[in-house]
C-alpha positions in Angstrom: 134.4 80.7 70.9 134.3 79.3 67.8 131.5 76.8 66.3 131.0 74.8 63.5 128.0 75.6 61.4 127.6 73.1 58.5 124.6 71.2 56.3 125.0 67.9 55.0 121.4 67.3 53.5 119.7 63.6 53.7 116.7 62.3 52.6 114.6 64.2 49.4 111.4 63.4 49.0 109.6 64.5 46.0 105.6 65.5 46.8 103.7 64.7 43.2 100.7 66.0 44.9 101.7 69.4 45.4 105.1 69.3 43.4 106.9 70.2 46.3 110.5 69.8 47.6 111.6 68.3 50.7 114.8 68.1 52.3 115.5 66.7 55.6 118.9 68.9 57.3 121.1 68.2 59.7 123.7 70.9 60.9 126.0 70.8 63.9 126.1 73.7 65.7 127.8 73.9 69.3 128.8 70.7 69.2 125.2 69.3 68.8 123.4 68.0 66.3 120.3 69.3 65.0 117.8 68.9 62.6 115.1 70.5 60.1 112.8 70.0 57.3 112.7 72.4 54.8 110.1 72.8 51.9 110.4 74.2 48.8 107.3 75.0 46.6 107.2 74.2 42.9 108.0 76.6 40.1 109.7 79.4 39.6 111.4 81.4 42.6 109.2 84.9 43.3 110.6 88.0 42.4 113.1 89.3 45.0 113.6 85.3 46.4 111.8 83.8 48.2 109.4 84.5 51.3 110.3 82.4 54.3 108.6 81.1 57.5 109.5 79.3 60.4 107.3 76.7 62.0 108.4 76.1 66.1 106.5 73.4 67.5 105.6 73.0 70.7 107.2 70.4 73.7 107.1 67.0 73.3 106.8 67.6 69.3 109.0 67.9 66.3 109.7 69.5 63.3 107.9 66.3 61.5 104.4 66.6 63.2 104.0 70.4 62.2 105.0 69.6 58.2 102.6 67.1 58.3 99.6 68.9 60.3 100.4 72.6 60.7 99.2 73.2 56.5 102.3 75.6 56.2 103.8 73.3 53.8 100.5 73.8 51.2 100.3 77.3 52.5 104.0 77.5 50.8 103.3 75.8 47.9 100.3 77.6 46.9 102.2 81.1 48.0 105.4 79.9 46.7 107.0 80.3 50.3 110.3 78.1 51.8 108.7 76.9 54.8 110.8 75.7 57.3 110.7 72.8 60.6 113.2 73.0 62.7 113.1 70.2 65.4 113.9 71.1 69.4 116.5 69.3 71.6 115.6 67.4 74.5 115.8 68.2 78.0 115.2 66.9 81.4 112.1 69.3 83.0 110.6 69.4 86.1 106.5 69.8 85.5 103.7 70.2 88.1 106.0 68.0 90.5 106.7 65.4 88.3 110.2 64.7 86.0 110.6 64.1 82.6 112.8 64.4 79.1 110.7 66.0 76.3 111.3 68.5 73.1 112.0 71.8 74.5 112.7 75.1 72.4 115.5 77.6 75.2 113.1 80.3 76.4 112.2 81.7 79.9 109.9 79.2 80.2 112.4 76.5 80.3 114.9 78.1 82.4 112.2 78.0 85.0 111.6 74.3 84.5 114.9 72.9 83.4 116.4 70.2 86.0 119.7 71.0 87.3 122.7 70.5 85.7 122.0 70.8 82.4 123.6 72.9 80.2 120.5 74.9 78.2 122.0 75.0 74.4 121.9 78.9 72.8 118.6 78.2 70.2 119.1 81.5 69.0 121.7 81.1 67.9 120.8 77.8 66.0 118.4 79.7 64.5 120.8 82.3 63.0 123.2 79.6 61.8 120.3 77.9 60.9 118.8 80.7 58.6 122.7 81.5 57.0 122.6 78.2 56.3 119.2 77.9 54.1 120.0 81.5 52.5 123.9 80.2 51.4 121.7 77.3 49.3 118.5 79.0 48.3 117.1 82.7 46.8 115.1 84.0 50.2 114.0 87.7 50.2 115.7 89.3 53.4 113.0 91.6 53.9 110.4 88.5 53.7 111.3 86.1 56.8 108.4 85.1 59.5 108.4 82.5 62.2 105.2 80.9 63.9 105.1 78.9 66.9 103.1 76.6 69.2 102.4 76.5 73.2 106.8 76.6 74.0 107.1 76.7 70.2 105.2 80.6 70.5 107.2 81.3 73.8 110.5 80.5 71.8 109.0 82.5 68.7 108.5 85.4 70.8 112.0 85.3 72.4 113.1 86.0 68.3 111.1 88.9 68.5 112.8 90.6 71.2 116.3 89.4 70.1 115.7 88.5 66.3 114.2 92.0 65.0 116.4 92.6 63.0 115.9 89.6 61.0 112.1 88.4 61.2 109.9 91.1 60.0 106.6 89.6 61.6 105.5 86.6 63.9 102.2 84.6 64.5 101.7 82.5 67.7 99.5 80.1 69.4 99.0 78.9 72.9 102.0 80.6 74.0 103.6 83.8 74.2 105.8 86.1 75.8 108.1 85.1 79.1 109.2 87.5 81.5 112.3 86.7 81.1 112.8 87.0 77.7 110.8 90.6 78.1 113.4 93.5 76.4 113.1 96.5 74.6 113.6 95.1 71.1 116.0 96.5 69.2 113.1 97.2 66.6 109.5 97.0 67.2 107.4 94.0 65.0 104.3 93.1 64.2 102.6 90.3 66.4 99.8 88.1 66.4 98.8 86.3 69.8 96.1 83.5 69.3 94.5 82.0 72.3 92.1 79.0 73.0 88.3 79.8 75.9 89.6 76.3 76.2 93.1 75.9 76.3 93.7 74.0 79.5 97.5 74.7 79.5 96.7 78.0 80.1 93.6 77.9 82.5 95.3 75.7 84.7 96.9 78.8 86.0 93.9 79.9 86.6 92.0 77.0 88.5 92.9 78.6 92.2 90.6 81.5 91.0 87.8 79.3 90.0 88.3 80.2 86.1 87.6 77.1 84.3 87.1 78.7 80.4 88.3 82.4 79.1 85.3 84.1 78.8 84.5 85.5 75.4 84.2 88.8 76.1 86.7 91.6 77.3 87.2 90.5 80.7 89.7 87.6 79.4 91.6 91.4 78.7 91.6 91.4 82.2 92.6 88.0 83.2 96.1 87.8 80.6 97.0 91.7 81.3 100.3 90.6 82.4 100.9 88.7 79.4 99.4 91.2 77.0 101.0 94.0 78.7 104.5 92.5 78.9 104.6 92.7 75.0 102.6 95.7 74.7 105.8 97.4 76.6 108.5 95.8 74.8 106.6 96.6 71.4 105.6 100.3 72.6 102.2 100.3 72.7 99.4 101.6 74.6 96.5 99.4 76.2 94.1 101.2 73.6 92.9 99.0 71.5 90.0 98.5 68.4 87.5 95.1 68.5 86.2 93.5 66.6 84.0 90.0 66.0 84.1 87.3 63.5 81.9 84.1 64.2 84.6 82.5 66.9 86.8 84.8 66.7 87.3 87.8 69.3 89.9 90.1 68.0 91.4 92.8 69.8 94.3 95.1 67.8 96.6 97.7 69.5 98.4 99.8 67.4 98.7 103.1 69.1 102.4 104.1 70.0 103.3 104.7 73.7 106.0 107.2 72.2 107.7 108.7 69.1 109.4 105.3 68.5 108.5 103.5 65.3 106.2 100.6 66.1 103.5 98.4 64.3 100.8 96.5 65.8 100.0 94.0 68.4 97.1 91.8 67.7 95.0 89.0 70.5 92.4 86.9 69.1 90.4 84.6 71.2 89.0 81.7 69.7 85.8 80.5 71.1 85.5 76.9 72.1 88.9 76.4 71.0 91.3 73.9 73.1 95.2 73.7 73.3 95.7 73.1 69.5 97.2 75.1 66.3 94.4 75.7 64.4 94.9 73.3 61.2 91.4 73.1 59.9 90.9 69.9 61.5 90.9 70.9 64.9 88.5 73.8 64.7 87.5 74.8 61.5 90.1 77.2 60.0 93.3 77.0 59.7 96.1 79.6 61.3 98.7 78.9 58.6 96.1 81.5 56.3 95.4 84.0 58.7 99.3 83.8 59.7 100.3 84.6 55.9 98.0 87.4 55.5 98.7 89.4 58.2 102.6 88.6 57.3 102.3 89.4 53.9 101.4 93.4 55.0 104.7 93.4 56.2 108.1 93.4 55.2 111.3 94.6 56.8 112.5 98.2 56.4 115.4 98.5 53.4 116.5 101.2 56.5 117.2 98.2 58.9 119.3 95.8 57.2 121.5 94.2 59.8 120.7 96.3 63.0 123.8 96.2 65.1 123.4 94.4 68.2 124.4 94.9 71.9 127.8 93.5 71.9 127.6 89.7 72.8 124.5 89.8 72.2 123.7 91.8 75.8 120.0 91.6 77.2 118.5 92.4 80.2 114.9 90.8 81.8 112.6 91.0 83.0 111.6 94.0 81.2 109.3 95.2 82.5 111.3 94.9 85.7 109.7 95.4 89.5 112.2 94.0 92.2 115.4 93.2 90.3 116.8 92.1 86.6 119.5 90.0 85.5 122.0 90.9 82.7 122.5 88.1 80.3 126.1 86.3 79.9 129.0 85.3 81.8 131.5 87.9 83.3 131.3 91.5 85.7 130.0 94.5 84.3 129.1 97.8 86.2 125.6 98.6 85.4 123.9 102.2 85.9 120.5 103.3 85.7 119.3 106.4 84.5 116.0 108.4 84.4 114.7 110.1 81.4 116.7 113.3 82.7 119.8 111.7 82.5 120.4 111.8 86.4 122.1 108.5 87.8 119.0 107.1 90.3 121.5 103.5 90.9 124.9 102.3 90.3 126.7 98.5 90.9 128.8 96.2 90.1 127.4 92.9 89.3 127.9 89.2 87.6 126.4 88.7 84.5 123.5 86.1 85.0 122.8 86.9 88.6 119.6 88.6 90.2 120.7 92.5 90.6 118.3 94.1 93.3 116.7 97.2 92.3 116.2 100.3 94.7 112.7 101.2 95.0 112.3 103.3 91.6 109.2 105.4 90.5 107.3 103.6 87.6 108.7 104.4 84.5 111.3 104.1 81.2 114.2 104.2 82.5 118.2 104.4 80.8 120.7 101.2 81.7 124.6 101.9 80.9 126.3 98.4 80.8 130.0 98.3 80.9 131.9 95.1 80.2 136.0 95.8 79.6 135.8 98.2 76.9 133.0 97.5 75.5 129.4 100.2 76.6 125.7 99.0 76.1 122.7 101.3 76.4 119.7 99.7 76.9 115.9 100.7 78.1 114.1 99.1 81.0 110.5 99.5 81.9 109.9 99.5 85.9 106.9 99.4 87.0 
């Protein structure tokens, strides 16, 4: 299919304050339009172009509120980094029994809460046409590209980490994280920083049934999020081994020990004491994620080995991974999927629809081999069952 995939750039703004840059984008892609903010520091470009970051916000928001309030624009001007503000479509949801139309970044989360008969737009793929778009006008290091996100901003951030890796070298989130159905086996492993509130009520309302009314600060909350720690731990293959440390509000918990001979990085949860369903911006608790973000980015860059990774053809994933009772393979059309153990021996076979529940045989916990055939084309992808 094809798509049309062009900038025509509006308003500029000119910040004497900071000397910045600002240009309000608007692109159509799949017939939509849609719209960011980007930033551009004063002075001359960094060696090697420069570093870029992403900013997702989270629902009900827009690209506008986090370049006022999220401090990534001063954080780029004083790093000499293109910051980036994409804004989310709308959507009709469905939300503890009631119905509205708010901002919504495409992730698991949404599918679960979308109303029906909507068609969910591919943000992924605004975000690649997107990024083509702001490297076709400006000097931005390859090897140099982040994204942070908020709440469904950070469970849209992390979908790019599963199906992105080959372009975002690192990401920082807040309030949100991982869903089980964007759970894969990346094509490469990332560094990832997962920020979390005692407080956050979006969160703990999850937990009300249990009588949990604050994340204690200590290593039970471990405990309490395993399934969402562990769902990234096993894409990212890691181990539950981790190192702790304390600073002030800050509970820090880093895994970096690889569950195999794969390459791999690290996987870091922070719990912030007292801390509510906000992105840290130095006025809602006093520090400011857009710093802590950048440094931990700035230890990493993309391997020159990894350029353009190829991709599963049509861009092919399965979830949830880790997978228990069944998984779905993403897209349209019939495939014949088989599963394999680590031996090689064929443990199921089926034909099935793309984008339809496949029920699993009972299977022995494990990593397990899935061959994918679509027409001509063959996918080999790993699933964790558990």
């Amino acid at each position: 299919m094809r798509y049309i995939a062009r900038m025509l750039f509006g308003i500029v703004l000119v910040h004497t304050a900071a000397s910045q840059t600002r240009y309000d984008a608007k692109m159509i892609v799949d017939s939509v339009q849609r719209e960011f903010i980007v930033s551009i520091p004063s002075g001359p470009v960094p060696s090697g172009g420069y570093p870029l970051v992403f900013m997702f916000h989270g629902t009900s928001q827009d690209g506008e509120k986090f370049y006022s309030d999220s401090q990534w624009k001063e954080k780029g001007e004083a790093e000499k980094i293109l910051t980036i503000f994409p804004t989310a479509l709308q959507y009709c949801v469905i939300e503890d029994g009631k119905q509205r139309t708010t901002t919504k970044w495409h992730n698991g989360e949404l599918e679960e809460m979308a109303c029906p008969g909507q068609y969910l737009k591919d943000d992924v793929h605004f975000v690649r046409r997107m990024l083509d778009s702001v490297k076709s006008r400006y000097p931005v290091n390859p090897r140099r590209i982040y994204a942070s996100g908020f709440s469904n901003g950070a469970g849209f951030t992390s979908r790019l980490a599963m199906q992105m890796s080959d372009v975002f070298s690192a990401i920082g989130i807040c309030g949100g994280t991982l869903s089980d159905k964007d759970s894969i086996n990346p094509p490469r492993n990332m560094p990832v920083w997962f920020v979390l509130g005692t407080k956050d009520d979006k969160w703990l309302a999850n937990f009300q049934p249990l009588g949990i009314t604050e994340f204690p600060f200590n290593d039970s909350t471990l405990y309490i999020l395993s399934s969402a720690i562990n769902r990234f731990l096993v894409c990212e293959n890691l181990l539950q081994t981790f190192n702790k440390t304390q600073q002030g509000r800050l509970l820090n918990y880093v895994f970096n020990k690889p569950a195999s001979t794969e390459t791999t990085y690290e996987f870091r949860f922070t719990l912030v004491n007292d801390m509510f369903h906000v992105y840290p911006d130095g006025s809602n608790v006093p520090f400011v994620a857009a710093n802590f973000f950048w440094d931990f980015f700035n230890q990493y860059q993309m391997p020159v080995s990894v350029g353009k990774l190829p991709a599963s053809p049509e861009e092919l994933f399965i979830y949830p991974n880790p997978a228990k009772d069944f998984i779905t393979i993403s897209g349209e059309g019939e495939v014949t999927f088989t599963l394999r153990n680590m031996l090689g021996q064929k443990v199921f076979s089926t034909r099935a629809q793309r984008g339809d529940r496949i029920q699993l045989p009972q299977l022995r916990s494990g990593v397990y081999t899935s061959e994918i055939v679509s027409g001509k084309s063959v996918s080999f992808l790993k699933i964790a069952i558990h």
